[in-house]
C-alpha positions in Angstrom: 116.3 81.4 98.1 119.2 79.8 99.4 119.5 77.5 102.7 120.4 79.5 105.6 122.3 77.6 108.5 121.6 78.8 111.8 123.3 79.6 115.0 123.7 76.1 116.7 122.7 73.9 114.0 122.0 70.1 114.4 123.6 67.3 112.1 122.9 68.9 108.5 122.9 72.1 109.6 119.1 71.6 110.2 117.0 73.6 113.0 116.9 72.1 116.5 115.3 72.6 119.4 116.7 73.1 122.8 117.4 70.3 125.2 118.3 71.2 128.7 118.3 68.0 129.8 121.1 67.2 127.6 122.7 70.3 127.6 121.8 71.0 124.1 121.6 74.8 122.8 118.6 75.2 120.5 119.3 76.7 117.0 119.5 80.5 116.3 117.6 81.5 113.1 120.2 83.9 111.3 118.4 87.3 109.5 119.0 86.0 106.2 116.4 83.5 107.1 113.7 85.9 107.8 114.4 88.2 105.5 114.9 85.7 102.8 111.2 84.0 103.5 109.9 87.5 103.8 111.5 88.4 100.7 109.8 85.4 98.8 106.1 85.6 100.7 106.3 89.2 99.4 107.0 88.5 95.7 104.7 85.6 95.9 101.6 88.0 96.7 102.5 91.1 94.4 103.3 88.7 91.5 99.9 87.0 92.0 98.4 91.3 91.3 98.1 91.9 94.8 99.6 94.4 97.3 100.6 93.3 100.6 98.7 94.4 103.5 99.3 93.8 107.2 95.5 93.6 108.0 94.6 90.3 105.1 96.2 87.3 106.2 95.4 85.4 103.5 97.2 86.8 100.7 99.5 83.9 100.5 97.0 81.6 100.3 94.7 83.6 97.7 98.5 83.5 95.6 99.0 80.5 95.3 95.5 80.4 94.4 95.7 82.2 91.6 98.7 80.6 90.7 96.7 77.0 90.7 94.2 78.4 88.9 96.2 79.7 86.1 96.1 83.2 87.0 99.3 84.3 86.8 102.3 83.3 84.4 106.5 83.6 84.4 107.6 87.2 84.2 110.7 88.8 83.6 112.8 92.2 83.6 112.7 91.3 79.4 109.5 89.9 79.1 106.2 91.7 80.2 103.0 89.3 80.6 99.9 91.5 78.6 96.4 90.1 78.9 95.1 90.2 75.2 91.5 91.5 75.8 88.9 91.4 72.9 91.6 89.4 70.5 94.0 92.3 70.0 97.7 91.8 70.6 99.8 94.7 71.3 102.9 94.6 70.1 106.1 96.4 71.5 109.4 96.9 70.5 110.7 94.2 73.3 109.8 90.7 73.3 106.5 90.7 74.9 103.9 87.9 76.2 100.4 87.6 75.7 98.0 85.5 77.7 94.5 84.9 76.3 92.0 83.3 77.8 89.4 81.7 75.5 86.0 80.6 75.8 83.8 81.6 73.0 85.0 82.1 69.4 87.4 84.6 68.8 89.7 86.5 66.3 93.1 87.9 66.9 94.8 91.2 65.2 98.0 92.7 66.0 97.7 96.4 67.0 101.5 98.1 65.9 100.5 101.3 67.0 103.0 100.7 70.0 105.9 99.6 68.4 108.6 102.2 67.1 110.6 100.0 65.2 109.2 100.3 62.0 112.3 99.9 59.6 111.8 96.5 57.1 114.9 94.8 59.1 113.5 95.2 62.9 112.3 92.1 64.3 109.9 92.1 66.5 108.4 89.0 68.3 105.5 88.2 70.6 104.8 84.8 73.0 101.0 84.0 72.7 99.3 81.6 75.3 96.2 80.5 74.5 94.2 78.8 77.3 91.0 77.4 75.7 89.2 75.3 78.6 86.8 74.1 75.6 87.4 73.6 71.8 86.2 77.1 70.5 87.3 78.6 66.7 90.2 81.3 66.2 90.3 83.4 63.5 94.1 84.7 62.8 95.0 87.7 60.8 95.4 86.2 57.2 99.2 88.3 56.3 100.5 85.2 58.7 102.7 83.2 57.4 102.6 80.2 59.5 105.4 77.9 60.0 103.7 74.5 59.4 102.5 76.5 56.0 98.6 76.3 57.3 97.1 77.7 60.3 97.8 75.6 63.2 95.0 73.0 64.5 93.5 74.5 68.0 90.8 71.8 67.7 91.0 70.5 71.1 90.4 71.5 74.6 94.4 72.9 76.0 97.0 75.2 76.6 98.5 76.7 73.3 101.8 78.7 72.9 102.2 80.2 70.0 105.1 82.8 68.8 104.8 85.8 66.1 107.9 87.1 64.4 108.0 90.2 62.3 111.0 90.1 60.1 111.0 92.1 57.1 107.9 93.5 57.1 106.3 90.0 57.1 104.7 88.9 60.5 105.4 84.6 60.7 103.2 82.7 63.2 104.6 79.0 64.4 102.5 76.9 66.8 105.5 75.3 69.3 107.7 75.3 66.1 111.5 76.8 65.6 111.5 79.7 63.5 114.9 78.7 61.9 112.3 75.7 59.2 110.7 78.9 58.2 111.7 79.2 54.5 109.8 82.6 53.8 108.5 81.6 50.6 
């Protein structure tokens, strides 16, 4: 959203009110300004899961809510948020993002059944977050090859991002790592 300047602007090109005693003109909004807060209220409340409605007046606030709470996470055109449910990440042919919340102890697979890229040179990769209000244990599938060479320490109370790469056939795990330290061997 950019800053819209309105008709009759004061110093700044900020909003001001009209002052007939001074022979002021009051600013105009312009319909880039409504439509540019409309615009963002809307995408603020379907992003959050919900769809607008004209009768709750409180989606905004229930939004940003959600948002607060940890609810709802970054989404793009090329990355598609997926709530893991019961530990089992589905991956896709595009780079996709995971969101797990854990509270009890846990183990992850990867479900390819998905995927169509299936030659020994398609990469595929996958964003994990891990939100685990309290220190719980996570069981990973042991074909990972981990960056750090051991299966990253989870041990406290946090918000984890971890990222999978298939390349060659060989799925690599890295806990906030680059990829390019991974030796393969």
């Amino acid at each position: 959203m950019e800053k819209t300047i309105p008709i009759n602007p004061g110093e700044d090109n900020i909003y001001i009110n009209a002052d007939k005693d001074h022979d002021i003109k009051g600013s105009i909004p312009k319909a880039d300004f409504f439509n540019q807060v409309e615009q963002e209220l809307l995408n603020l409340i379907t992003t959050s899961g919900q769809t607008p409605s004209k009768e709750d007046l409180t989606q905004v606030a229930a939004a940003i809510q959600r948002i607060v709470d940890g609810g709802v996470r970054y989404q793009s055109l090329y990355q598609r948020l997926r709530t893991v449910e019961n530990g089992v990440i589905k991956a896709e042919d595009e780079k996709i993002i995971g969101w797990a919340q854990v509270s009890a102890e846990i183990t992850f697979s990867l479900d390819m059944s998905l995927c169509t890229k299936t030659a020994p040179d398609d990469v595929i990769t996958l964003e994990l977050y891990v939100n685990m209000p309290t220190p719980v244990a996570i069981h990973w599938p042991a074909d990972i090859m981990w960056v750090e060479k051991e299966v990253p320490d989870l041990s406290e109370a946090g918000l984890y991002l971890l990222t999978f790469r298939r390349i060659k056939s060989v799925w690599q795990g890295s806990l906030n790592a680059p990829f390019a330290v991974f030796s393969g061997s």
